[in-house]
N, C-alpha and C positions, 0 to 999 in steps of 0.2 A: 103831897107833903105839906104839912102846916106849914104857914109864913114864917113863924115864929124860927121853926127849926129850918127853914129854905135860908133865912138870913143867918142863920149860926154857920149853915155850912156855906155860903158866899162870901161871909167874912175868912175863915180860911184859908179857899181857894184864893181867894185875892193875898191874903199873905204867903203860900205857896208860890205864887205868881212872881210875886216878889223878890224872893228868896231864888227861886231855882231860874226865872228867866222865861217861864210855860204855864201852861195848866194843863199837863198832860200824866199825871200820875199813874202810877200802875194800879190795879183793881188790889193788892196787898196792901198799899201806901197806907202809913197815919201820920198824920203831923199835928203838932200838938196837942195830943192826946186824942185826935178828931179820926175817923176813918174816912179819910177823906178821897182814897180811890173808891171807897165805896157809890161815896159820893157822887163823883162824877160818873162812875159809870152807870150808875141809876139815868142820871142827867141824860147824859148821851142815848143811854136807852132812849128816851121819851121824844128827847130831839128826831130820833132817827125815827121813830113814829108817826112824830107828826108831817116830818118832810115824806116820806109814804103814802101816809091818809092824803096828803094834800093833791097830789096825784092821782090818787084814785079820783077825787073827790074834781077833779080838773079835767081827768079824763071823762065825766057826765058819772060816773061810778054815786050811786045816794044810798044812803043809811050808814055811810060808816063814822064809825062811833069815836068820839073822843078821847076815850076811856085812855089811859096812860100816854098821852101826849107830853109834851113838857110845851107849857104857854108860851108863846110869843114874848111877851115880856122877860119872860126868864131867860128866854133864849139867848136876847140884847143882852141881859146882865151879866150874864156868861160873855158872849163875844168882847162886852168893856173888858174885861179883865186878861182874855188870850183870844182873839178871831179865829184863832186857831184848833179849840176847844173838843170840836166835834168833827174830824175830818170824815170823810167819804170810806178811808181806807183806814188799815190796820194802825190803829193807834201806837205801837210801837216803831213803826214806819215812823209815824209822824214825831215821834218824841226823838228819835234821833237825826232827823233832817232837823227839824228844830237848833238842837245843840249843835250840829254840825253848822247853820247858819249863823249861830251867837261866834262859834269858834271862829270862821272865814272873817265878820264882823269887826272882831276884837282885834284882827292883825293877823289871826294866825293863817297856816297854808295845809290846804287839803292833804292827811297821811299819805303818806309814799307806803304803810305799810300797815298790817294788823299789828296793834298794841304801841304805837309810835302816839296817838291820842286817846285815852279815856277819859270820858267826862261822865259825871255820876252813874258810875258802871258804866256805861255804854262804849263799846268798840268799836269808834266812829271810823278807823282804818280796815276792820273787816267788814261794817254797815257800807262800807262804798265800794269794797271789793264783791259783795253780796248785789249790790245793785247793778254792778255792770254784768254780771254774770247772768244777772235775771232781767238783761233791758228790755225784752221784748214782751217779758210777762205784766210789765207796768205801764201804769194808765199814760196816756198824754200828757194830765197836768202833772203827773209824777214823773215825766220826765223831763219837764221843762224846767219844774223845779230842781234838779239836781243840776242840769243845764247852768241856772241863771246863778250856782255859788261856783262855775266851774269844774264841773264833774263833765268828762267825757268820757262816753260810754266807750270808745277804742281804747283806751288808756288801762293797760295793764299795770294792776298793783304787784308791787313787790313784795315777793312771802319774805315770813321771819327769817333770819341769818340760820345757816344750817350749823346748829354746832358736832364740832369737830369731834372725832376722837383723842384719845392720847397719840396714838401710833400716828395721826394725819398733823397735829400739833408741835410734833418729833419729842413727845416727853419720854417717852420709852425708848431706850438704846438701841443705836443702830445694830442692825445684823451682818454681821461676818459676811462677805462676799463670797458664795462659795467657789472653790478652787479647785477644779475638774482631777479624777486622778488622773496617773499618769497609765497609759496602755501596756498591758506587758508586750514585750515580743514575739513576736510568733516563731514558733520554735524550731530549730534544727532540723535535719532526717534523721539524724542519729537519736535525736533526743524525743521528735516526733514518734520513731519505731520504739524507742525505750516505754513510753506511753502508752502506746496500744499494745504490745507488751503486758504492761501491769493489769491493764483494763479485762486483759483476756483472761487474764490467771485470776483475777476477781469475780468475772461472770461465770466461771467454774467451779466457783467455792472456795477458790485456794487464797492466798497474801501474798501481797507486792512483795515479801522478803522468802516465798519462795516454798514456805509450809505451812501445809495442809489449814484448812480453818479446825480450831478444835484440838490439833497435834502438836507436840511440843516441838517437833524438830523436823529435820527435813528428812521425808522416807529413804532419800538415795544417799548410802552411807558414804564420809566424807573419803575422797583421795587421801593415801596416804603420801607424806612426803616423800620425795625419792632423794635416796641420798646421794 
């Protein structure tokens, strides 16, 4: 990158710095008209390069090339403005331990829960629920660093408040208690035989009142009165 255009975008960054607290932008970022996540993750490119080569080049490793390094010098002028710049790990990681350190900083106290803090977008109460969950998957120094704002990795975070329904909030009327009926009585021998009775003259075809199914009257012609 020309000098010319390396000090346009160092001026930025340092006002970004300014402004937000970091120099850890996301690869979308523009600020003042500038693409200045571009910016820096070119940078960081180059950084992560040369700390690479340099290794090689340490371990007796010869011929490796220069070519997209970010200078030493540059590197300094990045670390004036955030030391922070270029971590090892996932830059989003690091943009929210960041904020989460300005917040502990400022007075405030570690979220008890997710969405209890956001700080420019970031959901520092699930960023911490997310870390204890994942403690064994992170580095040393990223653990120490959550360590040294207060973060303990046993310390369960509290989920969002469950909300209710209507029926558990009592906004919908209560229901009627239901009230058992009452059992009939079990019935007589007179009236038990009356029953099996009907029952028979039904499985036969005929009606409870005695005629035929189908016939108007009763086949056995009636008594007459006796005077």
């Amino acid at each position: 990158m020309h000098a010319s255009a390396w000090e346009a975008g160092l001026d930025v960054a340092r006002a970004y710095a300014a402004v937000h607290g970091h120099c850890l932008p996301a690869a979308s970022t523009v600020f003042d008209g500038y693409a200045l996540g571009v910016f820096m993750k070119n940078a960081r490119q180059g950084a992560k390069r040369a700390r690479e080569n340099a290794v090689r080049r340490a371990n007796g490793e010869t011929g490796v090339s220069y070519a997209g390094e970010l200078s030493e010098a540059r590197r300094e002028a990045l670390d004036e403005i955030d030391p922070g710049w270029c971590p090892e790990w996932d830059i989003v990681w690091q943009r929210n331990l960041r904020l989460l350190m300005a917040h502990v900083k400022a007075g405030g106290t570690l979220p008890a829960r997710p969405g209890e803090v956001v700080v420019q977008g970031e959901d520092l109460g699930a960023w911490i629920a997310a870390q204890r969950a994942g403690w064994g998957e992170l580095r040393r120094a990223q653990q120490w660093l959550l360590e040294s704002i207060g973060v303990d990795p046993d310390e369960a975070v509290a989920l969002r408040p469950v909300v209710r329904s209507k029926a558990d909030r009592g906004d919908q009327p209560r229901r009627r208690p239901t009230v058992p009926r009452p059992r009939r009585p079990s019935p007589g021998p007179a009236q038990a035989c009356r029953v099996r009775q009907r029952r028979r003259g039904c499985g036969r075809g005929g009606r409870p009142d005695g005629r035929e199914a189908g016939g108007h009257g009763s086949t056995t012609p009636a008594a007459e009165p006796q005077s």
